[in-house]
N, C-alpha and C positions, 0 to 999 in steps of 0.2 A: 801423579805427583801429590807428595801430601800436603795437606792443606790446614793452616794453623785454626783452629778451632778452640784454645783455650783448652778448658775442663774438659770437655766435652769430644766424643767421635762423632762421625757421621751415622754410624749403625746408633748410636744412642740418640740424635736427633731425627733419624727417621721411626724410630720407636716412638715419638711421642708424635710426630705429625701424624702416627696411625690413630692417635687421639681426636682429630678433627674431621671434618665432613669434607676433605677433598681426593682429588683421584690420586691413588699411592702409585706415585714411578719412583724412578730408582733417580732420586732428587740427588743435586751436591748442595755442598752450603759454603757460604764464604761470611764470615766474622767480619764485624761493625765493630769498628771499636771508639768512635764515637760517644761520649757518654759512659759517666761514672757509674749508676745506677742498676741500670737491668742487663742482661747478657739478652745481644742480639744480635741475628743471622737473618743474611738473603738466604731466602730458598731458590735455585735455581733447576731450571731445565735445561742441561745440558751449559750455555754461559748465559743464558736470558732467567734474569732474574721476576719471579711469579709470585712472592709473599716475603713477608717479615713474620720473622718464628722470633716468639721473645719472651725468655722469663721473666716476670716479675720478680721485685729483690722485698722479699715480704719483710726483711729486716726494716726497712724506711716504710712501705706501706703495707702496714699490718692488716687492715680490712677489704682484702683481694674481693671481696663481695662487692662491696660499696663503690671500689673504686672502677670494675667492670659494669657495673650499673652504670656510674655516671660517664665513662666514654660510651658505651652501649647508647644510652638515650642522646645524646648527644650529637654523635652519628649519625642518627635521622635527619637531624636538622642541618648538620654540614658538607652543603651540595647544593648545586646553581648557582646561576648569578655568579660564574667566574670562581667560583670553589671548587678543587675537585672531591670528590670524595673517596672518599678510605673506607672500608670495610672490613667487619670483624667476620671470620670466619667462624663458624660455631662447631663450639665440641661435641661428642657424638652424645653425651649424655644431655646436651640443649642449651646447655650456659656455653657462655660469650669466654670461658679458659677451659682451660682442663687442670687437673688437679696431677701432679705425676711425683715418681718416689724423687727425682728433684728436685720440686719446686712446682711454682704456677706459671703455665705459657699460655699464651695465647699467640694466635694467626692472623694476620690483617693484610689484605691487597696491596701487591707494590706499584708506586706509580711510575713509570716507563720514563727514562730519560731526565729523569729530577735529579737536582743535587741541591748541597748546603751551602753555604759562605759562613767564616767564622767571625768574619770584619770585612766591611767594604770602604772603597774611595769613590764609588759610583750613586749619584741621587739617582740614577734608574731604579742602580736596585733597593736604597732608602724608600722609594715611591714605593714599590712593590712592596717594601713590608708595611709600609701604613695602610697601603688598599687593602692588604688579606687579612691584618687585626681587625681592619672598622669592621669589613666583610663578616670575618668569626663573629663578632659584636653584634651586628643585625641578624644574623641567623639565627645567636643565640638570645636577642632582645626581649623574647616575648615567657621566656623558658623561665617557671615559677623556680625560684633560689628552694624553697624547701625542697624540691626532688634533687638536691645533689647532695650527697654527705660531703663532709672533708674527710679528704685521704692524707692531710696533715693538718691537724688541727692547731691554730695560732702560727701559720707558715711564715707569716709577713708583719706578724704582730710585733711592733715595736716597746711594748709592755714586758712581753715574753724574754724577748731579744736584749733585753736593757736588765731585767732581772738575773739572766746566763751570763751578763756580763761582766755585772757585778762581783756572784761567786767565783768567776772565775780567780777577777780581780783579786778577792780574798785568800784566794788559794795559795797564788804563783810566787814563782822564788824572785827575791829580791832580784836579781841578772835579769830575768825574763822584764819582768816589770820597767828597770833602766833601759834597757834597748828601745821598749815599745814605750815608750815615756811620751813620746810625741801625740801615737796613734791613743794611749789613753784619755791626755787633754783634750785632744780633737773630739773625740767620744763623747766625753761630757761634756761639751760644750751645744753639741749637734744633738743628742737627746734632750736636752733643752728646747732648743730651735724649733726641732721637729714636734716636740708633743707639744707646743702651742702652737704648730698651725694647722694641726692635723682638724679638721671640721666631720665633726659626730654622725652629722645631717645626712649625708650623702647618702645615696642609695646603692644597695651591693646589688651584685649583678652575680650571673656566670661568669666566671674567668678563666683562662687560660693557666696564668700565676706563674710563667716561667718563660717568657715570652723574648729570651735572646734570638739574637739572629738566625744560631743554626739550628734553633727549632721552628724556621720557615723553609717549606722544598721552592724550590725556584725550578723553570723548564732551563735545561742544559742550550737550550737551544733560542729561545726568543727572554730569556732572563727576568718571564715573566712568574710571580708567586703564585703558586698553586694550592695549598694550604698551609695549617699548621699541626706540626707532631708532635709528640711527646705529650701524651693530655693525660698523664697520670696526676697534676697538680688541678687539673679541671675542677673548680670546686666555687664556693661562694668568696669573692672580693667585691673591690673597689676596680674600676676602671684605672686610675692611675697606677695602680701596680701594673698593669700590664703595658703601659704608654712610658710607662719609670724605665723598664726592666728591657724595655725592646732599645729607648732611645741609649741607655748606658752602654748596647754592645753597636749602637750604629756609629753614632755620633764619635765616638773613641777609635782608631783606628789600632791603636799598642793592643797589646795581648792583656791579660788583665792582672798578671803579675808582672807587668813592666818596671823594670827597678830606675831606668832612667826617666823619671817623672816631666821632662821637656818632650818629651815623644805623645805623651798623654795627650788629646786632643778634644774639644767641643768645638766638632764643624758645623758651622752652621749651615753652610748649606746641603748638608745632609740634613740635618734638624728641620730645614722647611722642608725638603722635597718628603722626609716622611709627613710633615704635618699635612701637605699637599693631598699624600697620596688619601691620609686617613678623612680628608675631607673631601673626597671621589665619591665615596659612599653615601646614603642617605643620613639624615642627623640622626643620631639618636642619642645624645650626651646631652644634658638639662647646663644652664649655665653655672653652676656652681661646681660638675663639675669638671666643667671646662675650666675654671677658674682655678681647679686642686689641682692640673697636669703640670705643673713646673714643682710641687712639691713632691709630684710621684717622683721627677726625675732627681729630686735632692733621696729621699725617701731611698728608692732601691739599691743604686750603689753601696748610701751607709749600710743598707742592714746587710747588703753578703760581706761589705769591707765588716764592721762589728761581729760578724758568724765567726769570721776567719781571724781575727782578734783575741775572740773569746775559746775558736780552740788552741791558738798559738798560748795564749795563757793557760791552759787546760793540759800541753803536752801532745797537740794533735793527736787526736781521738776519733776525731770523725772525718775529714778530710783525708786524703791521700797525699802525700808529698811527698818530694824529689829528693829533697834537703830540708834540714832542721827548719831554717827561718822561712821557708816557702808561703807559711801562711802570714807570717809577718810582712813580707816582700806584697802578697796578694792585696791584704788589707792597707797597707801605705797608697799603693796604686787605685785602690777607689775610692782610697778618703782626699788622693789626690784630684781625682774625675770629680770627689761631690764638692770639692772647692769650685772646681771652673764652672761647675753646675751651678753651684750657689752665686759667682760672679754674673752668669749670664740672665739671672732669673729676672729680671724686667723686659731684656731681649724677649726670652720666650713670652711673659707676657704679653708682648705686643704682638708676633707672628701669632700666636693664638688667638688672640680677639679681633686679627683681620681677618683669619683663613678659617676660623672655626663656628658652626653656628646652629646656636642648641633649638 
């Protein structure tokens, strides 16, 4: 039976797995369609799946070098202590991809009986993503910020993101402008907010920098977290990006273009069971910026609800959509989550300075 594969056959994907250092059978592959970015395939043996074959989309990351360096090194460090580890398979020329007349792929070990969640109503599994970020966090704690490049550089920059907003602004036809008339004022108002309370001080770390739910594998079976994937954004942040960006897809149960904005939610008692889990871990967050984790969670929302603003104004350009307003609908829906974020923000302050401790 044929099997949907996108662009791509199976004699063209097993032509490139003869790119890497593994034993060549007569593989099948089944399409991941998970995710806007990279084109990814299980490789399977027969129906037991054995690797993830995945191109790189070098249009969004342009320096395939730097960014296989920085999960390459990285990878060392993530394993034990309740982490599983993931493994890059190496190409036969010795680098961590292979270069092919497609594109850049790379090979990595699949882990047995994982799955995703896009939104949960369960603090089991809230706990589980806070255990496996702190987790990522102490493995990568000790890991010098200059051995990583960015594989997008100003990803989460608010400077950056307010400047695209702006032109856009300039750009757009009077219609576009009236409809989004709401999400503009909200816009300037919150980039206000936000760059005074942003503190300079803090100290960058390794991060993750993309840290939604379904970039956590959970066991199919005991619903425990096992690592985190997608680590093409791995590069040098702040800890609150990634405490911002994980709590926006827990604590929220709607989808993130929810157009019925009563559906939108900040549960708390998701919000403790992840702070719970993230405080399982050993410390390692200094108190100031303990003190910036209620601004990561004002922070992330805005800038994907602002991304998807500034290309609703722009004509969608970079996003994909369904329909015309799709990026319009997205961005009302987080500017909606960064209100109830913004209403809760003494709340978190207090669950954090009883459960959190630098």
């Amino acid at each position: 039976m044929a099997v949907e594969l996108g662009n791509y056959s199976e004699d063209g994907l097993r032509a490139i797995l003869k790119e890497f250092k593994i034993a060549q059978n007569d593989y099948s592959f089944k399409s991941i369609t998970a995710g806007y970015i990279n084109d990814t395939f299980l490789v399977c043996n027969e129906e037991e799946p054995l690797f993830i074959l995945q191109r790189i989309n070098h249009n969004i990351f342009e320096n395939i070098e730097g960014l296989m360096m920085n999960i390459n090194r990285a990878f060392k460090y993530l394993k034990g202590g309740g982490y599983n580890q993931i493994k890059l398979i190496p190409a036969l020329s010795g680098k961590a991809y292979a270069s092919h007349k497609s594109g850049y792929w790379r090979v990595m070990t699949y882990i047995a009986n994982s799955t995703t969640y896009d939104t949960t109503t369960e603090a089991e599994i809230a706990f589980e993503a806070g255990r496996i970020i702190g987790k990522f966090h102490t493995l990568l704690a000790n890991e010098p910020i200059e051995s990583y490049v960015d594989t997008i550089p100003k990803f989460h920059d608010l400077k950056l993101r307010k400047m695209q907003f702006l032109a856009a602004l300039a750009r757009a036809s009077d219609k576009k402008k009236e409809l989004a008339s709401d999400a503009i004022l909200f816009s300037q108002d919150m980039l206000v907010k936000l760059t005074s309370m942003h503190n300079e001080q803090l100290p960058k770390r390794v991060c993750h920098n993309d840290t939604k739910l379904n970039n956590i594998l959970f066991s199919k079976e005991t619903k425990r977290s096992l690592c985190l994937i997608d680590l093409d954004t791995l590069m040098t942040g702040y800890f609150h990006f990634d405490f911002g960006d994980a709590i926006r897809t827990i604590v929220n149960t709607a989808p993130e273009d929810e157009k019925e904005h009563g559906k939108i939610t900040f549960e708390k008692k998701l919000f403790e069971a992840f702070v719970d889990g993230l405080a399982s871990n050993d410390s390692f967050l200094n108190l100031e910026e303990i003190k910036a984790l209620p601004y990561g969670v004002l922070l992330m929302p805005f800038l994907h609800g602002i991304r998807a603003l500034t290309d609703y104004l722009n004509g969608n350009i970079y996003y994909k959509v369904a329909y015309e307003n799709q990026n319009l609908d997205r961005c009302l829906s987080l500017f909606d989550f960064t209100k109830k974020a913004l209403s809760n923000i003494d709340y978190m302050k207090t669950v954090l300075s009883e459960k959190l401790k630098s």
